[in-house]
C-alpha positions in Angstrom: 35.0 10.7 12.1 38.9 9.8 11.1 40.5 12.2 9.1 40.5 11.4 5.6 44.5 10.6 5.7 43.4 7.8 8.3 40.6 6.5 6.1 42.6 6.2 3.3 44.6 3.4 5.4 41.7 1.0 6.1 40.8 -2.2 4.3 38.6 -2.0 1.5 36.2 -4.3 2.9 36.4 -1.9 6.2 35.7 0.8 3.9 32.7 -0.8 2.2 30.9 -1.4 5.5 31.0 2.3 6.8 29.6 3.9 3.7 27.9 1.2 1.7 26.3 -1.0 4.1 26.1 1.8 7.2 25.8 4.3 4.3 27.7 6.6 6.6 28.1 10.0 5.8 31.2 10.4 3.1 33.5 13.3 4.3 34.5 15.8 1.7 37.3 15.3 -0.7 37.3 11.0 0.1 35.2 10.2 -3.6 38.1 11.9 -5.3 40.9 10.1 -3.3 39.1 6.9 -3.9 39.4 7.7 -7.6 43.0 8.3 -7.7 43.6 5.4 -5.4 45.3 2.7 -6.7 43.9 -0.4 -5.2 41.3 -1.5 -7.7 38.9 -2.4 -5.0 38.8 1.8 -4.2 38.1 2.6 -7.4 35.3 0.5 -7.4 34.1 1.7 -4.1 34.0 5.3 -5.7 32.0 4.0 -8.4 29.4 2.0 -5.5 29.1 5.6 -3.8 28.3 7.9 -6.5 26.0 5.4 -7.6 24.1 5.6 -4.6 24.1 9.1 -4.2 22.2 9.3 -7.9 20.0 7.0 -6.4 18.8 8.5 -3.6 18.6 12.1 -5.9 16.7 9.9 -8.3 14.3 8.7 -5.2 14.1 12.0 -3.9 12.8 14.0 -6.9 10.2 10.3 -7.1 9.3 11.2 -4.1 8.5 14.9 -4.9 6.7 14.1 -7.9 4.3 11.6 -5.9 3.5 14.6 -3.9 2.6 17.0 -6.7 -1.7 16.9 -6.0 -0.7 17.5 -1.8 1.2 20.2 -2.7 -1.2 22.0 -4.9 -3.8 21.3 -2.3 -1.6 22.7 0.8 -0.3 25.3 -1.2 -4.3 26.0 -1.8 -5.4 25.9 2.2 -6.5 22.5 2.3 -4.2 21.2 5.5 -5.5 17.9 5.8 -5.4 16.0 2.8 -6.4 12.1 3.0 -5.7 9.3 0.6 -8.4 6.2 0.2 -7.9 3.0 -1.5 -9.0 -0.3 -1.4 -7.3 -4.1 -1.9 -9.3 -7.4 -2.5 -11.5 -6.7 -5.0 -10.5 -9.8 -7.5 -10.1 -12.5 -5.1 -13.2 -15.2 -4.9 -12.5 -15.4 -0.4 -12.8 -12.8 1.7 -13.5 -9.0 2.7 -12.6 -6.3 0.3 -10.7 -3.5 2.5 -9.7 0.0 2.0 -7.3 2.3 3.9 -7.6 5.9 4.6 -4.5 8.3 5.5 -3.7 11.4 6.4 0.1 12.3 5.9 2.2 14.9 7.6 3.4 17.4 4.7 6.2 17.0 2.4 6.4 13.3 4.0 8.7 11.6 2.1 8.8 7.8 2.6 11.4 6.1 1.0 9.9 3.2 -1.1 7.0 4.3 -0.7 4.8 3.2 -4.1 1.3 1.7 -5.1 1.3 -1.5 -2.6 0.9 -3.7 -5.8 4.5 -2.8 -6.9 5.9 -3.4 -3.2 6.4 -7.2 -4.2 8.2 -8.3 -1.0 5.6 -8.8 2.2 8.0 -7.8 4.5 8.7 -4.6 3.6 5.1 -3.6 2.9 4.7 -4.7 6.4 7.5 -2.4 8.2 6.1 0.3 5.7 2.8 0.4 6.8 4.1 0.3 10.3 6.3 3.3 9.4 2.7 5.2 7.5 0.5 4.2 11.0 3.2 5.8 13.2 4.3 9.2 10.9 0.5 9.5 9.8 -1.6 12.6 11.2 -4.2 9.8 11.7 -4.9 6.6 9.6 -7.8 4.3 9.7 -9.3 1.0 7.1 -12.6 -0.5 6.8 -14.1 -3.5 5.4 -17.0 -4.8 3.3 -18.0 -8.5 4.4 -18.0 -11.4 2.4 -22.2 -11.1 2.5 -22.5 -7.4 1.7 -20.2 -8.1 -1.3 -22.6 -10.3 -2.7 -26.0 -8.4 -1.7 -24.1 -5.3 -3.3 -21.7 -6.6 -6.4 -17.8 -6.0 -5.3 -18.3 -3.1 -7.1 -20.3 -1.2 -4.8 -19.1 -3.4 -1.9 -15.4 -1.5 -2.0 -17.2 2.1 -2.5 -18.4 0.9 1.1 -15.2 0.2 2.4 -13.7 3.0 1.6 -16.9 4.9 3.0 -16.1 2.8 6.3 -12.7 4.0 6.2 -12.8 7.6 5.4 -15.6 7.8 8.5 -13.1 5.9 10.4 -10.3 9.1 10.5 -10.3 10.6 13.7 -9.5 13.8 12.2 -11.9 15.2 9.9 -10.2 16.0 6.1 -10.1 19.4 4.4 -10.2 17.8 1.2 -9.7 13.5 -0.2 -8.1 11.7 -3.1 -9.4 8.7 -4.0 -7.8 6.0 -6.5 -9.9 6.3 -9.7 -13.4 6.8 -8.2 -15.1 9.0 -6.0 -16.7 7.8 -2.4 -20.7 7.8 -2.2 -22.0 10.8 0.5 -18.8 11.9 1.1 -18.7 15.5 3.2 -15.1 16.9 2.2 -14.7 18.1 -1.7 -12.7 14.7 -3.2 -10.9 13.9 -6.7 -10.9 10.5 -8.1 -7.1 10.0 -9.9 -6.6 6.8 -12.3 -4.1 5.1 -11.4 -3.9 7.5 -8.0 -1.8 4.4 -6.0 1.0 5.2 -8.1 0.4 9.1 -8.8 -0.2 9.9 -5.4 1.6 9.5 -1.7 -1.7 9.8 0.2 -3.0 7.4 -1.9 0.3 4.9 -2.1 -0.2 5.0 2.0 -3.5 4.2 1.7 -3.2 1.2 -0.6 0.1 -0.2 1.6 -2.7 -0.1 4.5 -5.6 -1.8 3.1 -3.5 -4.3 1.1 -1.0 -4.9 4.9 -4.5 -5.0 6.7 -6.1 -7.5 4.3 -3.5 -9.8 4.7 -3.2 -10.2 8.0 -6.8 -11.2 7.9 -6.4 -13.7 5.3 -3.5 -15.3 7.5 -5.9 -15.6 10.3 -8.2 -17.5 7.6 -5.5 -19.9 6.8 -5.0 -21.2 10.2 -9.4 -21.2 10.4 -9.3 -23.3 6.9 -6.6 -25.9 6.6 -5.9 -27.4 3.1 -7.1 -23.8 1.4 -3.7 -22.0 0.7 -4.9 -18.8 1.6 -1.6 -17.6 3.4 -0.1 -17.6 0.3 -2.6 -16.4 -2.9 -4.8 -14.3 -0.5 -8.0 -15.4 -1.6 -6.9 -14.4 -5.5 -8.1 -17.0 -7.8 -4.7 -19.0 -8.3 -4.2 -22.0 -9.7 -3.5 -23.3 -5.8 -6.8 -21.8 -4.6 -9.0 -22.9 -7.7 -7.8 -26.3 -7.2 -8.7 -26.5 -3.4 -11.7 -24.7 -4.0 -13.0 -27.5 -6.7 -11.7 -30.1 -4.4 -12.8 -29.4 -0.6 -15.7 -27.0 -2.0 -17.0 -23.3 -0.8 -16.1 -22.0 2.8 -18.4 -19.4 4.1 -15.7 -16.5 3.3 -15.8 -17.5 -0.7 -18.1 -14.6 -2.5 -21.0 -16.8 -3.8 -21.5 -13.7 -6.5 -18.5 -15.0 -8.3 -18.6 -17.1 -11.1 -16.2 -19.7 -9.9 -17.5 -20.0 -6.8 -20.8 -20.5 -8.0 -19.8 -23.0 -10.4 -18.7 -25.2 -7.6 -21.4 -24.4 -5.6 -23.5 -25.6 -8.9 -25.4 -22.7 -8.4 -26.5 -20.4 -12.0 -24.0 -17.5 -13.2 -25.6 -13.8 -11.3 -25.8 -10.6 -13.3 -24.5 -8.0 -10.6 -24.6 -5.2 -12.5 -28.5 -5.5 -11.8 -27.7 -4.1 -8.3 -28.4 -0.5 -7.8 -26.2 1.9 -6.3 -28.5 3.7 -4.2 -28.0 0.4 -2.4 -25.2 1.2 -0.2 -26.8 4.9 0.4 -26.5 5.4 3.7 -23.2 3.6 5.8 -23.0 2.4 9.2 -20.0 4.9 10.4 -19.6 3.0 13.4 -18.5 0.3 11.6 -15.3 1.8 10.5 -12.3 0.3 12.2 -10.3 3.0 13.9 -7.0 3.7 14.5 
């Protein structure tokens, strides 16, 4: 690195590059020469570079708080501590899926947050590629379009994320779920409301199965021309209830859904008739692995 006497004779712009956009390391004593600088453009770099250093102490101690329920269960002996959650369960086409993770301790991912609040694609995408390759082990699994409807979507994504825990190729010490609790599971579990955003296991999780379901609905778009379904998902958009009503049900639309049986013409099903002792046992093998 130049000495800070050299810095000091660079271009602004020059400047700007190396520790805002290469957020290169700032050597000691350069904030304060910025601030007595003065060029107006180095005062205002000053400004840019304390404001990302609160920024990254602010996403730091996020960070720390979203790890609050690992730590209390490392700090209690439980080494392996795996986040489930699930994505799809509102949309009228296609799976619901859930993701399971295991993360390495006091992983800190920057960004990392309940998949829902992650509203650009493409950086879900790199993030879950980051998750799959820092993870201990990570693994999803689905529930088909026809065990949704034998089940409700209710039971359905209790199934998935059955399919997914089994899927781990490490077995957990101890599993946090988003707001429920998985059916026949062998490791003690808590269920946390609103666990996507209170939890990193669980935030992984939900940028898996949400990363995971999307891809698959992309490969239904190019199957189903005309549908939309590379850009609502399967949710029940405007876009998708209009090509729905106008090119009718494909076999991935959940016939146990009111708007789907309406175009269908087919009478409005009470799914909360369906037991839960319905999805009692689960096909292990079914879980896909990774």
């Amino acid at each position: 690195m130049l000495s800070l006497e050299a810095l000091l004779q660079k271009p602004i712009p020059e400047l700007r590059t190396l520790f805002i956009d290469r957020a290169r390391p700032v050597p000691r004593g350069f904030i304060e020469a910025l601030e007595t600088d003065s060029r107006q453009g180095a005062q205002y770099l000053a400004k840019r570079i304390r404001a990302r250093w609160r920024s990254n102490r602010s996403e730091g101690q996020r960070l720390h708080f979203l790890l609050r329920f690992e730590i209390e269960l490392w700090a209690e002996g439980y080494s392996y501590v795996a986040g489930v959650d699930e994505a799809g369960m509102a949309p009228l086409a296609g799976p619901v899926v859930a993701g399971a993770v295991i993360l390495p301790r006091n992983y800190k991912l920057r960004g990392l947050n309940d998949s829902k609040k992650i509203l650009d694609g493409e950086i879900r995408e790199e993030m879950a590629k980051q998750i799959k390759h820092d993870a201990v082990c990570w693994s999803f699994g689905f529930a088909e379009v026809e065990e949704i409807d034998r089940l409700n979507i209710y039971h359905a994504g209790l199934l998935a994320m059955q399919r997914a825990f089994h899927g781990l190729s490490c077995a957990p010490d101890f599993v946090l779920v988003d707001a429920r609790r998985i059916p026949n599971c062998p490791a003690p579990q808590r269920g946390i409301i609103r666990g996507d955003a209170l939890s990193a296991s669980i935030a992984a999780a939900s940028i898996i199965a949400k990363t995971t379901r999307d891809a698959y609905m992309l490969e239904q778009d190019r199957a189903y021309e005309g549908y939309g379904f590379a850009s609502h998902k399967g949710y029940p958009t405007p876009e998708h209830c209009r090509a729905l009503k106008a090119l009718g049900a494909l076999p991935i639309h959940r016939r146990s859904f009111a708007r789907v049986r309406e175009v269908l013409g087919l009478d409005p099903v009470q799914t909360e008739l369906f037991e839960p002792e319905a999805i009692s046992s689960v096909d292990a093998a079914s879980a896909q692995t990774h």
